[in-house]
FIGUFI-581656 format. One record per atom (N, C-alpha, C, O): x, y, z. Coordinates in steps of 0.1 Angstrom, whole numbers, plus 5000, padded with zeros to 4 digits. Example, Ala and Ser with C-alpha at 12.3 -4.5 7.8 and 13.67 -1.06 7.14 Angstrom:
2
513249435078;512349555078;513249675078;514249675085;512849785071;513749895071;512950005079;513450115080;
***
This chain:
365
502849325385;502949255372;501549215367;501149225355;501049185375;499349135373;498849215369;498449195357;498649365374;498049525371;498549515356;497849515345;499849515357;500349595341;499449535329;498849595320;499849365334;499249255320;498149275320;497549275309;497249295332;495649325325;495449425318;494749415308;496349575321;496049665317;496549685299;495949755291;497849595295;497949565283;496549455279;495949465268;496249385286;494849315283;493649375277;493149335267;493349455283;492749605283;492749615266;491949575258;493949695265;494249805256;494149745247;493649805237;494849545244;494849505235;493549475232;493549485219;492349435235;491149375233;490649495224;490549495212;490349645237;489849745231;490549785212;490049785200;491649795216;492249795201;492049775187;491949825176;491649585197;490849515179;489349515177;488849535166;488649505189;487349565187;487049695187;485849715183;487349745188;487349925178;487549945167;486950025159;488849855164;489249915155;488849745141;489149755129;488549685144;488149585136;487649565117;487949505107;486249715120;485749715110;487049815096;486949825084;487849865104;488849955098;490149815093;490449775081;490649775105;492049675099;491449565087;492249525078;490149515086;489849415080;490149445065;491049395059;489449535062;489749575043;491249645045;491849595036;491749695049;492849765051;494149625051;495149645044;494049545055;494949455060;494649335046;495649275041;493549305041;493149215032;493749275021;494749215017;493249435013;493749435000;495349515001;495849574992;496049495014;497149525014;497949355009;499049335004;497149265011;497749135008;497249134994;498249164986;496449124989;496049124972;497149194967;497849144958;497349304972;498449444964;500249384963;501249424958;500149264971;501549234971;501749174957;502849174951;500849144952;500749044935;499849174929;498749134924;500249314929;499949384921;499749374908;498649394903;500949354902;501149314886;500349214879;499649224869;500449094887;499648994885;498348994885;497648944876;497849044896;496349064897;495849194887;494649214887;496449264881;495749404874;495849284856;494849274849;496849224854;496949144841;495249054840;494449024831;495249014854;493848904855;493048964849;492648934838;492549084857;491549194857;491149274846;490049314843;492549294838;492749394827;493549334815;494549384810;493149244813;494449204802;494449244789;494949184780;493449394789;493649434773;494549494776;495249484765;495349584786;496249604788;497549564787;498349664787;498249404785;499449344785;499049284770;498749174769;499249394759;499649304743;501249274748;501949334756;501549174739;502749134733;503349234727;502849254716;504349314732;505249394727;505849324711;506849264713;505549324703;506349234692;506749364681;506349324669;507249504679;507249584670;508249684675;508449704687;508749734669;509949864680;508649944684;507649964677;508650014697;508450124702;508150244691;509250294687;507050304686;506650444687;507650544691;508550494697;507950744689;508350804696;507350824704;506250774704;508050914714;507050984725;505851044723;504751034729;506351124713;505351234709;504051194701;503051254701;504451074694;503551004686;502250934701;501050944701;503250864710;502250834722;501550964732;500550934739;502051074733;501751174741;500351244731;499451294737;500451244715;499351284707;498351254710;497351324713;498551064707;497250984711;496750974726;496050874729;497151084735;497151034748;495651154749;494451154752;496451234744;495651404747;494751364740;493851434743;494151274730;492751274724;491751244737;490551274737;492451184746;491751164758;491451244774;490751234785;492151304769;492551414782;491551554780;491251634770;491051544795;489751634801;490751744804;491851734808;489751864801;490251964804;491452024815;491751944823;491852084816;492552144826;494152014829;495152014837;493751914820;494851824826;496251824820;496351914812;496951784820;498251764819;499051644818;498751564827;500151604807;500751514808;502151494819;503151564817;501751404828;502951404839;504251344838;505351384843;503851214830;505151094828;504050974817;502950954813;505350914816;504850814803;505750704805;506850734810;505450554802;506250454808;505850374794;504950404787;507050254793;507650204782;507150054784;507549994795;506650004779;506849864782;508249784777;508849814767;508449664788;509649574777;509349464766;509649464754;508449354773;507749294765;506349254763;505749214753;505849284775;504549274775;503849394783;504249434794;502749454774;502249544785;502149644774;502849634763;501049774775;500649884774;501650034777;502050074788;501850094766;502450244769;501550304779;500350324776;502150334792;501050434799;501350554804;502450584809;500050634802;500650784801;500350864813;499250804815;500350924821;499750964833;499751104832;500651164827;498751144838;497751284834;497351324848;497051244857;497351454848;497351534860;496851644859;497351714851;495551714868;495051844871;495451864884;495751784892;495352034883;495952064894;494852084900;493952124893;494752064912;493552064922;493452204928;494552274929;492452264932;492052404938;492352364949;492452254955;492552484953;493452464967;494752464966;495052554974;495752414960;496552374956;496852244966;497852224972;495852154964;496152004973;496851924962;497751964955;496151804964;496951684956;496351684942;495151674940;497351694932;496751694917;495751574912;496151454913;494751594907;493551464905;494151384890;494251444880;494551274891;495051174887;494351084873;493051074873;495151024863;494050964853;495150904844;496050984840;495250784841;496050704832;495450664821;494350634821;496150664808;495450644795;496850554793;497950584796;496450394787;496850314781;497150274764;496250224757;498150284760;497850324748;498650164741;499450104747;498250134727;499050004719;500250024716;500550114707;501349944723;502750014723;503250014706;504250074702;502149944694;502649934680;501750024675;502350084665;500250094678;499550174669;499850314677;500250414671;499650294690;499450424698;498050454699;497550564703;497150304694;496150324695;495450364710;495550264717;494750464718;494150434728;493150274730;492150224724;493950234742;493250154751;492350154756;491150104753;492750224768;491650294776;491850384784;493050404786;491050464791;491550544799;490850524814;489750474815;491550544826;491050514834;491450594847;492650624849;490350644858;490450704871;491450654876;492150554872;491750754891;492550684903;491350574912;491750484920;489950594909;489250484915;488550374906;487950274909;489050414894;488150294884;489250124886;490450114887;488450034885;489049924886;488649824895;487649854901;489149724899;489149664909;490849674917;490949674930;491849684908;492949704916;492849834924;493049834936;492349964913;492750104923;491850064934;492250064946;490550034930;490150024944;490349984953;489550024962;491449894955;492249844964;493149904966;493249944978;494249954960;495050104967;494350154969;494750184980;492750244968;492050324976;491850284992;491950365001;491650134992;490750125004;492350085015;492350095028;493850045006;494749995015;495350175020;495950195030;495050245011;495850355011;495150485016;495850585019;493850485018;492950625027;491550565027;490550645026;491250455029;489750385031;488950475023;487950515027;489350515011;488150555001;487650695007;486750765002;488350715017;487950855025;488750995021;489851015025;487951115009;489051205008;489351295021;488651335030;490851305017;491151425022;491851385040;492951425044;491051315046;491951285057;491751075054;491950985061;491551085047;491450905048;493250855052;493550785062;494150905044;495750865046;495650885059;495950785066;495350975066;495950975084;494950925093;494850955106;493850845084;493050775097;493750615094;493750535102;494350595078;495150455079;496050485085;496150395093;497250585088;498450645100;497950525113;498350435120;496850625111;496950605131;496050445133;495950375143;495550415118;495450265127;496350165130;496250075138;497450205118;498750115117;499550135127;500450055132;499150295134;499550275152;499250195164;499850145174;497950195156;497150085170;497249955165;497149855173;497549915149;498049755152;499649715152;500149605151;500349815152;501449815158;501649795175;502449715181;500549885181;500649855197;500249755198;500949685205;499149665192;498249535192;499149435188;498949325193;499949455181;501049325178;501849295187;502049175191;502549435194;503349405205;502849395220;503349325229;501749465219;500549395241;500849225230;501549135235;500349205219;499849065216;500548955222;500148875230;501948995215;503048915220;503748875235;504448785239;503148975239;503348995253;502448915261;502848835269;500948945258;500348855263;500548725261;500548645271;500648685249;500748555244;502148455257;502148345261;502648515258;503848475263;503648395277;503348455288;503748255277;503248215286;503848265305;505048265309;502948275311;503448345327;503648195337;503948205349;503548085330;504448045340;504847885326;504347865316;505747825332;506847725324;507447765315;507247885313;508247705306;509047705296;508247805284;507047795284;508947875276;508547975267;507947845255;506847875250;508247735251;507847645248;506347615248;505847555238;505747655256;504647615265;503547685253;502547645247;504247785253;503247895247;503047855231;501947895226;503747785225;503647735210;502747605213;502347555202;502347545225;500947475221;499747475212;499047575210;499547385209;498547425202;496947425211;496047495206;496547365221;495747385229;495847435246;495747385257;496147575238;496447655258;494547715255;494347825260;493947685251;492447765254;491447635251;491847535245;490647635254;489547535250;488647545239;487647475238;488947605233;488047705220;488947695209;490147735210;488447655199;489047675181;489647835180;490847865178;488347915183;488648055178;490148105190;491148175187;490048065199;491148105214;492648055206;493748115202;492147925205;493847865196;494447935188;495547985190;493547955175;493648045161;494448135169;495648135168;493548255178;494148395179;495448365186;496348405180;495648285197;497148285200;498248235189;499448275189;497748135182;499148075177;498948185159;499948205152;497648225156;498348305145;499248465149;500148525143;498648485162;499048605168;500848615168;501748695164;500648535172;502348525176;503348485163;504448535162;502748405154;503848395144;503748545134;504648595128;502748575135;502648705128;502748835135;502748945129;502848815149;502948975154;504449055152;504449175153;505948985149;506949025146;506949105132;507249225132;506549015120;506149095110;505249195108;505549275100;504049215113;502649285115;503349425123;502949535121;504349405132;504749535139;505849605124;505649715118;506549535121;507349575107;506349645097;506349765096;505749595091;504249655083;504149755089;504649855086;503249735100;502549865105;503449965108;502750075108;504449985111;505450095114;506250125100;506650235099;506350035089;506150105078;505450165071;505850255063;503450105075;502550185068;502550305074;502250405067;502950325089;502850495100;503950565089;503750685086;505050515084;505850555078;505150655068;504750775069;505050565059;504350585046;502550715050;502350825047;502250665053;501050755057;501150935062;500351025059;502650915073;502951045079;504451065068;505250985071;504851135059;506151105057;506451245057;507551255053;505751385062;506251535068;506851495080;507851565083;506451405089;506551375103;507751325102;508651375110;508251205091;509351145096;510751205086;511951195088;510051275074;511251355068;511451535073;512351605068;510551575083;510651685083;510051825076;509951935081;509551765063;509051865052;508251795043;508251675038;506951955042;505851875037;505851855023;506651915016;504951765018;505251685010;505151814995;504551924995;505451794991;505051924977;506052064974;506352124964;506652064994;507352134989;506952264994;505952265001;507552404990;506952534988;505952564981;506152494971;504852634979;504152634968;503252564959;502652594948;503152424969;502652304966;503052204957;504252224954;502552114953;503051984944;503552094930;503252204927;504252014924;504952074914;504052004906;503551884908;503752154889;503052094881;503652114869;504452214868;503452024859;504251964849;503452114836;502452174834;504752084830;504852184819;503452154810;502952044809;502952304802;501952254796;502852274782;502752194774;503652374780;504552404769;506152394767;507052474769;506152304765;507752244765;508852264754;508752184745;509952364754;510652364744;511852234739;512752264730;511752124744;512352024739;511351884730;511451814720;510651904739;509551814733;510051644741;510951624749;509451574737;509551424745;510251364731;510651244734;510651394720;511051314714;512551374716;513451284718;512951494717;513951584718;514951484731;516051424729;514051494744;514751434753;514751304753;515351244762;514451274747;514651104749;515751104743;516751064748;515751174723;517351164723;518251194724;519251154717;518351294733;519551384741;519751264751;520951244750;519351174759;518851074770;519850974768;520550924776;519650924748;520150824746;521650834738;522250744731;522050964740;523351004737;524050964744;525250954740;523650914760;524650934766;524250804776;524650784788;523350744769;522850634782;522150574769;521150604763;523150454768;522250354754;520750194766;520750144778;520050194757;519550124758;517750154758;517250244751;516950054767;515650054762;514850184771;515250194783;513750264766;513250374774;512550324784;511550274781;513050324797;511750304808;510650404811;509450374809;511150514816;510150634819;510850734815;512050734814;509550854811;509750974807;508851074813;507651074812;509751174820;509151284832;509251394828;510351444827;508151474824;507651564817;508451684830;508451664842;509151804822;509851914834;507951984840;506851964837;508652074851;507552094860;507852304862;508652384856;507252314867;506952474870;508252514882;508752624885;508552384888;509152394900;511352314897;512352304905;511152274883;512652234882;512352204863;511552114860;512652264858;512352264839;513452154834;514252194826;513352014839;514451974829;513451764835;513151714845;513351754823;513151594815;513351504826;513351564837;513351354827;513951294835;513251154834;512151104838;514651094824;514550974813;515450894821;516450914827;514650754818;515350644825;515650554817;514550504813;517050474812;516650394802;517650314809;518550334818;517150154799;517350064815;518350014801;518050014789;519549974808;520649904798;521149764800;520249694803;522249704799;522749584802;522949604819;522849504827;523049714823;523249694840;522049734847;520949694844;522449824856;521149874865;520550014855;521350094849;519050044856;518650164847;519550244850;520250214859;519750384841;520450464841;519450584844;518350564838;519450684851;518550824852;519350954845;520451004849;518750974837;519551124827;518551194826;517351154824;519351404828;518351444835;518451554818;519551594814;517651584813;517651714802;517051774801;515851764798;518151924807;517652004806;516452074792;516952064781;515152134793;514052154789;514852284782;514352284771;515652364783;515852524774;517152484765;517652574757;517852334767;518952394757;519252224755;520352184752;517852114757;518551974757;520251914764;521151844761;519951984770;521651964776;521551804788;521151814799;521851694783;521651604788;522651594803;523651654801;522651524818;523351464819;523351394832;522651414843;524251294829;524051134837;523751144850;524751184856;522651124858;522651114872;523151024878;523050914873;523951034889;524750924899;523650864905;522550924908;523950734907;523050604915;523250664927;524350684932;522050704933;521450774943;521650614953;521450504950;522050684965;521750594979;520250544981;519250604977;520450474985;518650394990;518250485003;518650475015;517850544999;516950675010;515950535022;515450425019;516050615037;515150515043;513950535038;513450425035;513250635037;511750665030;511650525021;510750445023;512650505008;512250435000;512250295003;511550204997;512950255013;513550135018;512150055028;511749935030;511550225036;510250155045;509150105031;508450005031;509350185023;507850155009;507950015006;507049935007;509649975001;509449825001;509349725006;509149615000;509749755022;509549685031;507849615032;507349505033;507449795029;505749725033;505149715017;503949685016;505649725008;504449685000;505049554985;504649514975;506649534996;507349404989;508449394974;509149304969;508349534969;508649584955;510149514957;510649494968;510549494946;511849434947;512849374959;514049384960;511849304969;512449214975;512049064972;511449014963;512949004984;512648844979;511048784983;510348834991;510848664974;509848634977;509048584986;507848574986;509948534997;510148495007;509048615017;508048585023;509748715017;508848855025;507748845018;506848835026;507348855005;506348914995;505248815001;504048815000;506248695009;504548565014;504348615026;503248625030;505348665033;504948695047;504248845044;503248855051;504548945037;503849045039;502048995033;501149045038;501948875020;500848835019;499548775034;498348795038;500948685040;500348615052;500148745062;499148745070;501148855061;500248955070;499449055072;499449155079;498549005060;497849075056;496248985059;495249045064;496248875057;495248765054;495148745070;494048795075;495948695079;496048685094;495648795102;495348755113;495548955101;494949025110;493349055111;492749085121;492649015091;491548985099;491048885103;489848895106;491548765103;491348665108;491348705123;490248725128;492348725130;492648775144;491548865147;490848815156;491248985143;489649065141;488948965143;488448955154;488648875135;487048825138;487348725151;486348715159;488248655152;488348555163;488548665175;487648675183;489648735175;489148845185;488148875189;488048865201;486748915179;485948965186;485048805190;484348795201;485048735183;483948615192;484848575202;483948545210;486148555210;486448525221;485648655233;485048665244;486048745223;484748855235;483848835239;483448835251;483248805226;481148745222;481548645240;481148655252;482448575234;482148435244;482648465259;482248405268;483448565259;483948625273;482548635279;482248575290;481348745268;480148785277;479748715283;479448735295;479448605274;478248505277;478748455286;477848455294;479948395293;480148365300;480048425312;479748345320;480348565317;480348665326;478948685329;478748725340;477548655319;476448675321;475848535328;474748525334;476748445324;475448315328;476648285346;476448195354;477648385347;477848375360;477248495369;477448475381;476548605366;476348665371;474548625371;474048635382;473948575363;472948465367;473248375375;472448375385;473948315375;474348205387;474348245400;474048195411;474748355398;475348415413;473748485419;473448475431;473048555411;471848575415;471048505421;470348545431;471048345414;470548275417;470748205432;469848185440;471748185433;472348135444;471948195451;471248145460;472248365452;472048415467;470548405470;470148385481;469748425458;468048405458;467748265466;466548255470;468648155470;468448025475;467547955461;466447895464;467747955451;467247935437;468547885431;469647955429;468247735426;469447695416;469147675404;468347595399;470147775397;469947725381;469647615373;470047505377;469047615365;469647495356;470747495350;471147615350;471447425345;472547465335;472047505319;471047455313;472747595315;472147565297;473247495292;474447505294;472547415285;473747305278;473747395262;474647355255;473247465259;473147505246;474247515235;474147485223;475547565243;476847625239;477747535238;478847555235;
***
């Protein structure tokens, strides 16, 4: 038993000091991102006018969108505000290679259709933070080096717990607040443990989220790659919206441009109950009502980890577990710092000794 716990001792130490300068931003603006909404309004608030005017058609916002749109791009989807907030339109090039399509949102006045602004997948201070929680700013393999760290603080939460657990008296013992003699020693056991239950949930959601060929089977895009949105559409966006609302009254949420890979609309309009999804077809407007789809696990891990329509209750603990691992990172690594110094001024000691030479003490520390 002794062998094993060291050897989780081991794995857990190495874990966070390796991996430290990685979980810190990764773990921080995954807590900022839980108040998504809120923090982009701070940041961006030409963005949220006061809806006070009926809604524009589509086509009138899809016009003023393309005044803004770089070559080769494409309109993907367009989203509705209810009362506050910016028509936004999202724009898409297909990438060489056929990888992941390069990304660009244009904001438009939900009363003029005046352009707002237009903006990158990196411009901002929010995206930058989905960059750094979502592939450390790194293209192309950045998603699967956050994968595999959300592996290793998944193993680090559970050695954590483990260790934490006290080896001899009452399980009680262990919720002390002074089992170490050090501020930073305290911190890391007692945040460790209230947070390593949720921190293993997270991270085995972000492994989720990061790998999702691994855990559905099939890669993402499909045959043929990501599906790319029509550049010439025989219904038009005003067409399906009201084929949409023939059959599903209420206010427009989103509107999904048909694709190379399935030609038909896909309008969401949200009514007295839950949104409704109606799908029309792009060659003959033939509208019709989609059934309320089961909660897929895929979609169920996303909100587990990034809080979307759960209670608020999680949305603090997923905040607190985000704020607490690099705390744990940095106290982690000075219990190390302090491991050394200690291991050095004993293996001085011991020099000394056998030398028939006695130390002084250093009182410095």
């Amino acid at each position: 038993m002794i062998r094993l716990r060291s050897l989780w001792f081991q794995i857990h130490k190495w874990l966070g000091i390796t991996l430290a300068l990685l979980v810190i931003p990764i773990s921080l603006s995954g807590a900022a991102l839980v108040w998504h909404d809120w923090l982009d309004e701070q940041v961006n608030p030409q963005r949220y006018p006061a809806v006070t005017a009926p809604l524009l058609s589509p086509a009138a916002y899809a016009a003023s969108a393309r005044k803004l749109m770089h070559p080769g791009e494409r309109i993907t989807s367009m989203s509705f505000p209810a009362y506050r907030g910016s028509v936004q339109v999202t724009l898409s090039k297909p990438a060489e290679g056929g990888g992941r399509p390069q990304r660009a949102w244009v904001y438009l006045d939900p009363a003029s259709a005046k352009p707002i602004e237009r903006a990158g997948t990196g411009d901002g201070l929010v995206r930058i933070l989905h960059g750094l929680h979502g592939s450390l700013m790194v293209p192309g393999v950045g998603r699967q080096i956050v994968g595999w760290v959300g592996v290793a603080m998944l193993l680090s939460s559970l050695t954590g717990l483990w260790l934490w657990w006290p080896t001899k008296g009452r399980f009680t013992r262990g919720l002390r607040w002074r089992r170490r003699p050090d501020l930073n020693s305290n911190l890391h056991h007692m945040g460790g443990f209230w947070i390593a239950l949720p921190l293993a949930v997270l991270s085995l959601s972000g492994v989720w989220i990061s790998f999702p060929a691994v855990f559905s089977g099939s890669a993402p895009g499909g045959p043929g790659g990501p599906a790319q949105p029509l550049v010439e559409t025989k219904v038009g966006p005003d067409g399906a919206l009201a084929a949409a609302h023939a059959i599903a009254k209420g206010r427009p949420g989103t509107l999904n441009w048909p694709t190379n890979k399935k030609a038909e609309w896909t309008v969401s309009v949200n009514g007295a109950g839950k949104p409704q999804e109606v799908k029309v077809v792009d060659a003959g407007a033939k509208a019709s009502l989609v059934p309320a789809k089961p909660e897929t696990l895929a979609r169920t891990m996303r909100r587990i980890h990034d809080g979307t329509g759960m209670p608020v209750v999680w949305q603090v603990i997923i905040f607190v577990g985000g704020i607490l691992p690099a705390l744990l990172a940095v106290t982690g690594i000075l219990m190390w710092l302090r491991m050394r110094r200690r291991r050095q001024r004993h293996r001085r000691t011991s020099a000394g000794t056998s030398a028939g030479v006695t130390e002084v003490p250093a009182f410095a520390e």
